[in-house]
N, C-alpha and C positions, 0 to 999 in steps of 0.2 A: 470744529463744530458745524460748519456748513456745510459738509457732506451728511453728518447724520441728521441733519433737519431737512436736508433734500429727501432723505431716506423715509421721513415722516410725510412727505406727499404722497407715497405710491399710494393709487388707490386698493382698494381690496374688493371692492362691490364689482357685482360678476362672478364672483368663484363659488364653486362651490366648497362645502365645508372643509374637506381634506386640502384642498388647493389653497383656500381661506387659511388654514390653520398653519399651512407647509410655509405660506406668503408671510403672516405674521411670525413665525418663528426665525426665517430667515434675519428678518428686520431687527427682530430683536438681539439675535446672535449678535450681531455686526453692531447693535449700538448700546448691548449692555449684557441682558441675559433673559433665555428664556429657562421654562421648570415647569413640565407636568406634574400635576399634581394632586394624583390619585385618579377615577376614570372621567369625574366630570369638573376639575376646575384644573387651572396651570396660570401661571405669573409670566407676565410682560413688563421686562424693565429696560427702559429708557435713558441715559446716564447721559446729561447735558451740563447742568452745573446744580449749585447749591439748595437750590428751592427744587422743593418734590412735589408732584401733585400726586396721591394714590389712589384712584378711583377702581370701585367693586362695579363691577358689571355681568351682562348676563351675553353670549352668543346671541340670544335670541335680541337681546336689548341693541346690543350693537346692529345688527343687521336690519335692525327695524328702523332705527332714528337715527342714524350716521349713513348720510346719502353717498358718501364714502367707504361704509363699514369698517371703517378706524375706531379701535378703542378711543372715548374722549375725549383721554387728556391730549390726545396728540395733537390738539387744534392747539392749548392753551399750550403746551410745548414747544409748537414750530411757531405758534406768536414772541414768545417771551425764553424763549431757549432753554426752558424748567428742566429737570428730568422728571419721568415719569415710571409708576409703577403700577399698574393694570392688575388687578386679581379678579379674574374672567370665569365666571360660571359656565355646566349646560344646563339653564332651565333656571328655576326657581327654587336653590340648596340653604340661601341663608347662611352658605359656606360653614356647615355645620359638617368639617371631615378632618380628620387626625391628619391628612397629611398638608391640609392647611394652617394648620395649629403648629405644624412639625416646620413648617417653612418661617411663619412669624416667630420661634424659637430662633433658631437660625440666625432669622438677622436683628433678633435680641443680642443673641452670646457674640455676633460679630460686631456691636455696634453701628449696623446700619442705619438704622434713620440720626446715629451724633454725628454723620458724617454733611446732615444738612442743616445749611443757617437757620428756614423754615421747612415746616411740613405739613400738608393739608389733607384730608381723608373726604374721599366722597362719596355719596350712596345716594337711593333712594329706594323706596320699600323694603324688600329682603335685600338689598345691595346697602340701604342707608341702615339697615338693624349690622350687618358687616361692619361698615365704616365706623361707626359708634365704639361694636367691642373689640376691636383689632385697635383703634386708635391708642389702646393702652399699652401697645407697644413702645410709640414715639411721644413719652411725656410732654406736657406745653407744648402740641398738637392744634390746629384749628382744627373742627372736624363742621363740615356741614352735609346734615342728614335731611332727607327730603322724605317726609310719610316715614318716616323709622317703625317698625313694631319695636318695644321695647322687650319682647320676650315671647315665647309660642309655649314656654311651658302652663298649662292647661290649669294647674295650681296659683296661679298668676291672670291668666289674661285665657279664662274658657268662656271669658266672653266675646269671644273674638271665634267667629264660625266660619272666618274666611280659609281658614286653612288649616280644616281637621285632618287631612293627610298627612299633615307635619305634627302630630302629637306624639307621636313614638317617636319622635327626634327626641335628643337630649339636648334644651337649653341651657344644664346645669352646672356642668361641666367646666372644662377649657374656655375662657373667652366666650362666659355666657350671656349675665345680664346685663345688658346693656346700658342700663342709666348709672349702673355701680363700673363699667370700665370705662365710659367719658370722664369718670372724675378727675383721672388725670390730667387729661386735655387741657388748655389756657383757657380756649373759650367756645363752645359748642352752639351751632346754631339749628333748630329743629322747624324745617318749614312742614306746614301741615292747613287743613281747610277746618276751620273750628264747625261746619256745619256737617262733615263727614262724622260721626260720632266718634266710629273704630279707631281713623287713626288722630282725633282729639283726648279717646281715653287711653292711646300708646303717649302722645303728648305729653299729658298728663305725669306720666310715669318717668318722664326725663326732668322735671322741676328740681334742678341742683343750681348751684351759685354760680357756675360758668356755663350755664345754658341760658342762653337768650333763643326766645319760642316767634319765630315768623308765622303769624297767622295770616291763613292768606283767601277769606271768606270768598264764597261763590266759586273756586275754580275748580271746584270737586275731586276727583277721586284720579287724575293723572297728571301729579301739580309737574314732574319733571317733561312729560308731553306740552305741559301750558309755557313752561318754564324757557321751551327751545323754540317753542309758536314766535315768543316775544323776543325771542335774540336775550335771554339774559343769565342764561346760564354759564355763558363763557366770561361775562360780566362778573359774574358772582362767584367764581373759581380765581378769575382774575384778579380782585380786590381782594381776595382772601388770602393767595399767592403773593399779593404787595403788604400783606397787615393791613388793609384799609377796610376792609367787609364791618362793619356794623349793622344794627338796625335801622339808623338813619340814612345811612347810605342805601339797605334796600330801599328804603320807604321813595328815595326817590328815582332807581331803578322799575320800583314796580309801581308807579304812573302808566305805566305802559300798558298796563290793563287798562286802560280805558278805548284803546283799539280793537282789545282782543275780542272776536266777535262771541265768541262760548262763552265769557265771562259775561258780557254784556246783555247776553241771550239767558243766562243763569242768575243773573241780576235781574233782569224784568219779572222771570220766574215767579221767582221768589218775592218780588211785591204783587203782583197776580193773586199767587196763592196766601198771602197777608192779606188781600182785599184794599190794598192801597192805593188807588186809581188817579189819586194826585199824583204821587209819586210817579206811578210808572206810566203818566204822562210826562211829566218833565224830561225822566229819564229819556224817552221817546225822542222828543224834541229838541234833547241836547246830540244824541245818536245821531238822527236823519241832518243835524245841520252840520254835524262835520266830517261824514262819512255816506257811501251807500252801505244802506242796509234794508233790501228789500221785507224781508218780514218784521223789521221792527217799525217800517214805514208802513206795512198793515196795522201792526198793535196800535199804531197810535192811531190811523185813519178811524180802527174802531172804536176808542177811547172817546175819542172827540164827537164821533157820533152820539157815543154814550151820555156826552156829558151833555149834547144839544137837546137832547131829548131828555133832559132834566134829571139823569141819574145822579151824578155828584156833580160839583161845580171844579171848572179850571179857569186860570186867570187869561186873558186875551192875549193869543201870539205873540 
């Protein structure tokens, strides 16, 4: 096993794509398997031991947020010696293609996910609507989806104008709708921003008995970019990889928003625009004493001007 987890250091950032693609198939040959499949997704599988992590991703996604350009799970793999299995987009597919359907058949008929003690599925947006209905592959599954759409069929969710390119897709089909194949799953976790509407009425649309719903107000519309800002997303794969991931257990992972500066900048925001100037004084004054934060050391200089010159009242320093 410590050769192939030396194998999970090579970097891959610097290549370009073909060289990127020739780099990871290499790797993969040598430590389990790799599989085109069809012209825009192919599988990366990692064979380490018992526990799987299987995360959907995009080319684009990897090369953007992996200062390495490694598939994800390869971090939480060479930490904990997991195996992994990567279903790698190009673009934004929602892996809506017969020959991804044809490859999860496959390691149906083979029994590939009973060959592990656990198994965990990961996504977020079009990669978290993946992670959802593919996880009905590997029953009594953890699955945790990040921004999941629960569906793009237009009979369902046309009120979702984010991606009318995708409406002549078929969500109906094979491995469609998404809140109807988590059922299998143990127990689903669906992180989402309840002030984002879109993906709070995809949210919505997942309310089954083994979904517990992480709401995660104020960090808007890139919770897996928020999610890697704070160091917790290898956390949260990690617990989930042990059976330990709950809600209580986020709740005290994500304390850690109180660093995050766009959280805290999208928090003052939003009592700004409530007209709350107590509040997003205090907030001010809890900010600038444990951290630099030049523009929130403005908001408040102005706050305090505000409140001297008798607009609303704040309590003494």
């Amino acid at each position: 096993m410590t050769d192939l987890l030396k194998l999970l250091e090579t970097p891959l950032n610097g290549l370009k794509r073909p060289s990127w693609l020739g780099k990871l198939q290499d790797i993969s040959d040598e430590a389990g398997f790799f599989e085109p499949l069809g012209k825009r997704h192919f599988a990366s599988f990692i064979d380490l031991n018992e526990t799987l992590i299987v995360t959907f991703e995009s080319i684009q996604g990897i090369q953007a947020l992996s200062e390495t350009a490694q598939p994800m799970g390869w971090e939480v793999a060479r930490e904990h010696g997991w195996s992994h299995l990567a279903l790698i987009s190009d673009g934004d597919t929602w892996f809506r293609d017969q020959a991804v359907y044809d490859l999860f058949d496959q390691l149906i008929d083979d029994g590939f996910f009973e060959e592990f003690d656990r198994v965990v599925f990961y996504g977020a947006g079009p990669c978290g609507y993946a992670a959802s209905v593919f996880s009905v592959a590997s029953p009594g599954a953890t699955v945790l989806a990040v921004q999941p759409q629960a569906t793009l069929d237009p009979r369902v969710a046309e009120w979702d104008d984010r991606f009318i390119e995708m409406r002549r897709t078929s969500f109906t089909d094979r491995f469609g709708y998404g809140p109807d194949m988590i059922e299998a799953a143990d127990q689903a976790f669906v992180f989402y921003d309840p002030h984002e509407d879109l993906d709070a009425m995809h949210a919505a649309l997942f309310t089954r008995s083994n979904v517990t719903k992480l709401r995660m107000p104020n960090m808007g519309d890139a919770l897996q970019t928020e999610l890697l800002t704070m160091d917790l997303l290898f956390s949260v794969l990690s617990q989930a990889g042990h059976g330990t991931f709950s809600a209580a257990s986020f709740a005290k992972l994500y304390r850690a928003r109180r660093n995050n500066a766009s959280y805290l900048r999208s928090l003052l925001a939003r009592l700004d625009v409530q007209d709350r100037p107590y509040l997003a004084t205090m907030l001010c004054r809890n900010v600038v004493g444990r951290m630099h934060a030049p523009r929130i050391r403005r908001r408040l200089d102005a706050l305090e001007k505000a409140a001297a010159e008798g607009n609303f009242q704040i309590p003494a320093a």
